[in-house]
N, C-alpha and C positions, 0 to 999 in steps of 0.2 A: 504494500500500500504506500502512495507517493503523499498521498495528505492528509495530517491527522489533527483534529480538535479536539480536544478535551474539557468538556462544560465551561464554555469562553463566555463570558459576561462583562458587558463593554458598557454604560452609562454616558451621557452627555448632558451639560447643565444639570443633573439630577433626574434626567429622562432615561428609563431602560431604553437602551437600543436593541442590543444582542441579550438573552437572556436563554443562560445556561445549553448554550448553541454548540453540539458537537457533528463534527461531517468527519465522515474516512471514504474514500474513493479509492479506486485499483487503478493500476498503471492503466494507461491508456484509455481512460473510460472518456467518455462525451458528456458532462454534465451541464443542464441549465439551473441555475436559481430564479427560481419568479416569485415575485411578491410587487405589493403596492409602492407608489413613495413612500419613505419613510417608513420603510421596512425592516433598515440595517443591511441590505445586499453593499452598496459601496463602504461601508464599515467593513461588513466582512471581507470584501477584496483587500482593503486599505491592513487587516490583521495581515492576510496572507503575503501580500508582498512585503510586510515587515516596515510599512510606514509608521504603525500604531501598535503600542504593546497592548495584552490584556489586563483589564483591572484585576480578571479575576480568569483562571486557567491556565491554559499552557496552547501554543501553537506550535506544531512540526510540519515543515515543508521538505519533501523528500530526504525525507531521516534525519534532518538537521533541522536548528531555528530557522524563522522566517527571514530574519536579516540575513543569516550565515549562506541563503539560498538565492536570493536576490540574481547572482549571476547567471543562474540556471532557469527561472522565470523572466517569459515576456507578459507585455500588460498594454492592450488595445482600449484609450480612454474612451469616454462619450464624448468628451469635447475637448480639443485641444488649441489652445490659445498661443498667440505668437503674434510679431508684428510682422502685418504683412508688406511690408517695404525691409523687411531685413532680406539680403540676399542667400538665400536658400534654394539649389534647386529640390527637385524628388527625390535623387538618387544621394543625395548630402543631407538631406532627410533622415532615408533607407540605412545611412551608413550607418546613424547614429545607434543605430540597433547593436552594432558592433562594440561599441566602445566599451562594455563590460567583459568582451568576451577578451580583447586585444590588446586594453588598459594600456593604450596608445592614444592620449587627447591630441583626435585632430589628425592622426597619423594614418593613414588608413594602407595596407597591402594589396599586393594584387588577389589574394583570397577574398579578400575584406571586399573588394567590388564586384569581383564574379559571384559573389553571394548575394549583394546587394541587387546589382541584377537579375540573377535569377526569382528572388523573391518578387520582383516588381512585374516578372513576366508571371508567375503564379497570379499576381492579382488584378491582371491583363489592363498592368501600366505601362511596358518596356516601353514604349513608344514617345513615351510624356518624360522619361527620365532626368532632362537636361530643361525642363518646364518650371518654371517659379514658383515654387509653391501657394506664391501669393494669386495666382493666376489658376488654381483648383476649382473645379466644382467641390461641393460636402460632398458628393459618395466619393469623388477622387479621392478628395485626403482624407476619406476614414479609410479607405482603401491602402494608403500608404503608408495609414498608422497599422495597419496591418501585416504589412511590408516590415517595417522597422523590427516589429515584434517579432516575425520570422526570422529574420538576419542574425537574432541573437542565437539561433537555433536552439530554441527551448526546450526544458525538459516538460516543463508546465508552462500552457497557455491561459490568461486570464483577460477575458471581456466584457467591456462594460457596452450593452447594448450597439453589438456590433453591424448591423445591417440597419439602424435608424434614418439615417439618412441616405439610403440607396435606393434606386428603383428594382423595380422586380425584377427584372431579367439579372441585373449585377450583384439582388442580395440571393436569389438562386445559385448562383455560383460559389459565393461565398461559404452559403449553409453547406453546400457538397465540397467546395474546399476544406473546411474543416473538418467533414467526415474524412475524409483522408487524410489529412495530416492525425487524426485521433488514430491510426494505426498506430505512428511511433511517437506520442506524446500524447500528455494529459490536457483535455483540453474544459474548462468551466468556463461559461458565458453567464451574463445575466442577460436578458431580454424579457417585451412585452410579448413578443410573437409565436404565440401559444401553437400554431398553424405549423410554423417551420420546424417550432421544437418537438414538436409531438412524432415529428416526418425521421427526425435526424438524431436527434440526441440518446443515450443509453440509460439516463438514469434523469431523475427531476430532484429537485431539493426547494420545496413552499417553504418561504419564509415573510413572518410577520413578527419581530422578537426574536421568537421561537421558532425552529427551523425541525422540517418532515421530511424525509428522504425517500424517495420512492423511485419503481421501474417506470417509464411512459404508461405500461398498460392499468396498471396501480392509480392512477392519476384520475378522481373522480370529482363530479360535480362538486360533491360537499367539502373535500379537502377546499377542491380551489375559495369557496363561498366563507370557508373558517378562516385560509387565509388573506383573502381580498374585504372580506367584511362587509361584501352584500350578495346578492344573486348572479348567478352566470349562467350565461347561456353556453352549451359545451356544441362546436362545430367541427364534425366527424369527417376525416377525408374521403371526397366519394359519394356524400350525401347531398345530394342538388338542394336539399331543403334542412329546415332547424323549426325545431319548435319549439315555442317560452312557453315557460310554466306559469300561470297566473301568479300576479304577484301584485303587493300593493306599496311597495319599497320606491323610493326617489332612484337610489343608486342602482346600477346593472352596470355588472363587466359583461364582455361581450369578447369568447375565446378560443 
């Protein structure tokens, strides 16, 4: 097993975030975390790449602490901020995925860019390489921030809502990219899109506080409804129709 938790309890201004939260996943598994805002999913990433200690347990990241692990973990943000008049192209981007592995600021080898490239034609950018980053569409540069995170060649991948801002044909690609890359790496996502993960993913983990681990087919109305905290409507691949269950509730997710 590549990651383990141990009743992790994490508070904020005096608000439970994580409460008594334990995950262990197997090498190579495909996992999503879903849950509402304000759930604790970016808390719990923020534990595992070792930005944040626990109040209360213990974190292991492939047999070792989370910080001690850092170099073997990539991490695909929701949003990445930068000035877009600093000169940066894609592939000076890409590279920078490198720089834990190389611990060469700025130095890059000729591995260091045949990597880099190669990762950018996985995320079907080769073309854009020498492109300004300031000059992106959003799906481009979450696309590239996907790139960087490859280039590290991880042993563990973690994403924070990784196909948000893509169109359909380029977050399809993606979801099946990642199915392959979960042969030789661990891969955990968090996302809303219950549709793709339900397609792709090998394991689900509901969190609200409190975190529920389960296989895809284990995945039922009523978990999602204790975790989300109203009604769902559950949409089956293959079924042209859906049907709601009467209800007299404001809220509805819809999944």
């Amino acid at each position: 097993r590549v990651l383990f938790r141990s009743d992790v309890w994490q508070t904020f201004r005096d608000v439970p975030v994580l409460e008594g939260v334990s995950l262990s996943l197997e090498r190579n598994d495909y996992a999503a975390i879903l849950g509402p805002n304000g759930s604790g999913k970016t808390t719990l990433l923020r534990l595992v790449l070792g930005l944040l200690e626990p109040q209360r347990g213990s974190v292991r990241v492939l047999g070792t602490t989370a910080r001690a692990a850092r170099g073997r973990v990539g991490y695909v943000p929701q949003h990445f901020r930068f000035d877009p008049a600093f000169p940066l192209s894609v592939e000076d981007l890409v590279l920078m995925g490198r720089l834990r592995r190389s611990g060469r600021l700025g130095r890059y080898g000729k591995e260091d860019r045949r990597i880099a490239r190669a990762m950018l034609e996985k995320v079907e950018l080769g073309d854009l390489a020498q492109r300004h980053i300031g000059t992106l569409s959003g799906g481009q540069l979450q696309r590239a921030l996907i790139a960087r995170a490859l280039a590290l060649e991880p042993e563990l991948l973690l994403l924070d809502e990784p196909t948000a801002s893509l169109d359909e044909r380029i977050g399809q690609s993606i979801w099946e990219l990642l199915d392959e890359l979960s042969t030789h790496m661990t891969i955990v996502l968090v996302s809303h899109d219950i549709g793709a993960i339900s397609r792709y993913v090998r394991s689900v983990c509901c969190l609200n506080r409190k975190l529920y681990q389960h296989r895809p087919e284990g995945l039922t109305r009523e978990i999602l409804e204790a975790t989300y905290g109203c009604p769902v409507d559950l949409l089956a691949h293959g079924h042209p129709h859906r049907v709601l269950a009467e209800h007299d509730e404001i809220g509805r997710a819809h999944v």
